[in-house]
C-alpha positions in Angstrom: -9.5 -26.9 20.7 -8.1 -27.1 17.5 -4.7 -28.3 16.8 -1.9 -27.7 14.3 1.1 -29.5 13.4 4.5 -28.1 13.0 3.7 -27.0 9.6 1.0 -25.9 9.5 -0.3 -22.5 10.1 -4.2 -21.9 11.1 -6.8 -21.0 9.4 -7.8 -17.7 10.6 -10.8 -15.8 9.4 -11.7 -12.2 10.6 -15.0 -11.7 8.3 -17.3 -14.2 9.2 -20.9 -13.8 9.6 -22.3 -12.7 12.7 -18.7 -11.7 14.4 -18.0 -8.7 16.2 -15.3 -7.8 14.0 -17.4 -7.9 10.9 -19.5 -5.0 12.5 -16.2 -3.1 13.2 -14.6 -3.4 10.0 -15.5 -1.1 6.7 -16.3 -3.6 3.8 -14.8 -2.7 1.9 -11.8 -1.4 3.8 -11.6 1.7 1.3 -15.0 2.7 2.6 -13.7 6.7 2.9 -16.6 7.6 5.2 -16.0 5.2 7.9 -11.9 5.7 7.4 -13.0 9.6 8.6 -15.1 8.2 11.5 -12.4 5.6 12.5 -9.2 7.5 12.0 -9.7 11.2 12.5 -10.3 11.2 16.2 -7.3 9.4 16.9 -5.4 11.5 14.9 -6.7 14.5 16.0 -5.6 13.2 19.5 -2.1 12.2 18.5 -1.8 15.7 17.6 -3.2 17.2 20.5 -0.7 15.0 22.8 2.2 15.2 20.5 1.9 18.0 17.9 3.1 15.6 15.1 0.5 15.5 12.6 0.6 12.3 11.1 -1.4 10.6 8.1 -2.5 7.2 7.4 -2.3 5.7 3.9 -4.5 2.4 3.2 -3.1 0.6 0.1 -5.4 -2.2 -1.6 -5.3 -4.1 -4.0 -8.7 -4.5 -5.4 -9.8 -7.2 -7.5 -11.3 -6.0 -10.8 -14.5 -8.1 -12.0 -14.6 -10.1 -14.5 -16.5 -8.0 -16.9 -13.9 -5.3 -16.9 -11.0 -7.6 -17.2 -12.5 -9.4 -19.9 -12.0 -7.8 -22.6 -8.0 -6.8 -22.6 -7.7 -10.1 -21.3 -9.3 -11.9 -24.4 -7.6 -9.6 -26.6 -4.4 -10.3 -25.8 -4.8 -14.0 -25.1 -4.0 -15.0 -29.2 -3.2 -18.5 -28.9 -6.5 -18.9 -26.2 -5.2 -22.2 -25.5 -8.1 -22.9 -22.8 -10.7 -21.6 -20.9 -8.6 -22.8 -17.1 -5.5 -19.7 -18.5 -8.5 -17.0 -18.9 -9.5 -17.5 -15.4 -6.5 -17.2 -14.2 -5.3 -14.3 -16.3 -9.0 -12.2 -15.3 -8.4 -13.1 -11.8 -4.7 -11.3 -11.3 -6.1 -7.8 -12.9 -6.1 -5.4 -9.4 -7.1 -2.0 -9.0 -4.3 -0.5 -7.0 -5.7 2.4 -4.6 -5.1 4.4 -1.5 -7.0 6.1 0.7 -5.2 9.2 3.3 -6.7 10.0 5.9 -5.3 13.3 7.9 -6.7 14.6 11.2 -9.0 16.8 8.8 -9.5 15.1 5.4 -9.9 11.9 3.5 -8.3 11.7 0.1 -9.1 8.6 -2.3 -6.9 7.6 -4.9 -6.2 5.5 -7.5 -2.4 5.1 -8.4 -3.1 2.3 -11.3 -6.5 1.7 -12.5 -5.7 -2.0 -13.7 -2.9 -3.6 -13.3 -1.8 -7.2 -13.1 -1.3 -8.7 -9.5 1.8 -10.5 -10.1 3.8 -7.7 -11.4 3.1 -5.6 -8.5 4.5 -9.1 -6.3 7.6 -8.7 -9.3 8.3 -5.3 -8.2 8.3 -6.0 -4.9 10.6 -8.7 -4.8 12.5 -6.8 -7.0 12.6 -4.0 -4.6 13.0 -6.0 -1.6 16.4 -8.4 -3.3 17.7 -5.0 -4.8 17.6 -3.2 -0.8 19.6 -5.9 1.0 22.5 -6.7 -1.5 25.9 -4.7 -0.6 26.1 -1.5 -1.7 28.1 -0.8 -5.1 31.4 0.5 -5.3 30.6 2.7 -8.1 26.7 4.8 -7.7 26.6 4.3 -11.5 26.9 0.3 -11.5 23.8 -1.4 -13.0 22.6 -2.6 -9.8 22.6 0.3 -8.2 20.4 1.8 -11.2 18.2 -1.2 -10.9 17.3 -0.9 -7.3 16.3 3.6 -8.2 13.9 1.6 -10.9 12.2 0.2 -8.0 12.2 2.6 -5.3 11.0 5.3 -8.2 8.4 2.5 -9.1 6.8 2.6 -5.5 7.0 6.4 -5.5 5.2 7.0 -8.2 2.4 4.4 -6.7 2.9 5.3 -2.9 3.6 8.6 -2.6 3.1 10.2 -6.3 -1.0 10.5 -6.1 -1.2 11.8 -2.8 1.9 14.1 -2.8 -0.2 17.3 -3.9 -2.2 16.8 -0.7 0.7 16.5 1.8 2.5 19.7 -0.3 -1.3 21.8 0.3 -1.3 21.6 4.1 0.2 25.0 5.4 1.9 25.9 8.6 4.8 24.4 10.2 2.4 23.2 13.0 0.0 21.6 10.5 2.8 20.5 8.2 2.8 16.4 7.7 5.8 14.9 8.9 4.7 11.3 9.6 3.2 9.3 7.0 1.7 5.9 8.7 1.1 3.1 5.9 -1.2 0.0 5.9 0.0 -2.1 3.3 -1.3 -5.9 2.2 0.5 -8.8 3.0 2.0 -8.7 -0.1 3.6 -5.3 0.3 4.2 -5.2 4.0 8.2 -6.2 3.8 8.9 -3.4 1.5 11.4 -1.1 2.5 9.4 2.2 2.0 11.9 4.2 3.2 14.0 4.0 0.3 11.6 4.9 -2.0 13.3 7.2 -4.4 11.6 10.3 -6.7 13.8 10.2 -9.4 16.9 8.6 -10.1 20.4 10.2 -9.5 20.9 12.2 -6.2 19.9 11.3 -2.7 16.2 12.4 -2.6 14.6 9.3 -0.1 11.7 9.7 0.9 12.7 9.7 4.6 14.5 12.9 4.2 10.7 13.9 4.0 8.7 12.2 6.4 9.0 9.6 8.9 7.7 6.4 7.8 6.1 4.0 9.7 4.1 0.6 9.0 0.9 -1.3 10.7 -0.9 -4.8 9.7 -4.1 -3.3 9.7 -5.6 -0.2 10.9 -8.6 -1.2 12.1 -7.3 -4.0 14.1 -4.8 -1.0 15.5 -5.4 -0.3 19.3 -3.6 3.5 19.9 -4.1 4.2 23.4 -3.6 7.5 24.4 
């Protein structure tokens, strides 16, 4: 058996070739069709058991390729001081997307077409530092602004291009109160929660729904 020392973490891999998992998970993991096939019978029965109607949201940060990147990249690289920064620059352009799945539907999504990895990691930490401090005396105190910037931020990414679906289901019964997400690693701390629509007031989203967090989906055993 393989050991580790104190400081070291192993080296896990879930996608290799000719394991059972690679059969059981979608690759991509956006793959909508298989998210319906996975998802909706459990959902359905959570339902059924419960009456809650929840939904799952899959966020992902998808890798653009090169060829797309390429050209805003170069563009805006003036100096091009070496071949080594372009790599690097190319590889942090990510299509941010979610995919909903409800009992009934799957929605796909796409809350920025291109964006740059690291300020998506910015935000977050942002997010995350601005949550824990101490609460300001005074609402209006420029921390306290700061922190709306990045609950708004997340709304508008998280909640913002899927909100016309959860409005469009009907009936009380039917009504979404429970919005399940599956975030990546990156984004898994975040206090969702506290996401914000617009500044000013007291509009969290958990007034909303009830919000809840898993590693993975499809490593997700719901037995009902």
């Amino acid at each position: 058996s393989q050991r580790f020392g104190p400081l070291q973490e192993p080296n896990i891999t879930i996608n290799t070739p000719g394991s059972e998992l690679e059969e059981r998970l979608p690759n991509p993991l956006l793959d909508t069709d298989q998210a319906a096939t996975v998802f909706q019978p459990l959902l359905q029965a959570v339902f059924e058991a419960t009456g809650d109607n929840p939904a799952i949201v899959y966020v992902s940060l998808s890798n653009i390729e090169e060829d797309e990147s390429n050209l805003s990249t170069k563009s805006n690289n003036v100096d091009n001081t070496s071949s080594e920064n372009n790599s690097e620059a190319e590889s942090d352009w990510v299509r941010f997307e979610l995919v909903m799945v409800t009992k009934d539907e799957t929605f796909y999504r796409v809350a920025e077409d291109r964006i740059q990895r690291s300020e998506i990691e910015a935000q977050a930490k942002g997010f995350i530092d601005a949550f824990h401090r101490p609460p300001p005396p005074n609402p209006d105190a420029s921390s306290y602004n700061k922190y709306e910037e990045y609950a708004i931020w997340f709304y508008e990414r998280l909640i913002a291009p899927i909100q016309e679906e959860l409005e469009a289901i009907e009936g009380e019964r039917e009504k979404i109160h429970n919005i399940v997400f599956a975030m990546p690693p990156s984004l898994q701390t975040l206090p969702l929660a506290a996401m914000k629509k617009e500044p000013g007031g007291e509009d969290f989203i958990i007034q909303d729904y009830s919000i809840g967090l898993i590693p993975n989906p499809y490593l997700t055993d719901i037995d009902m």
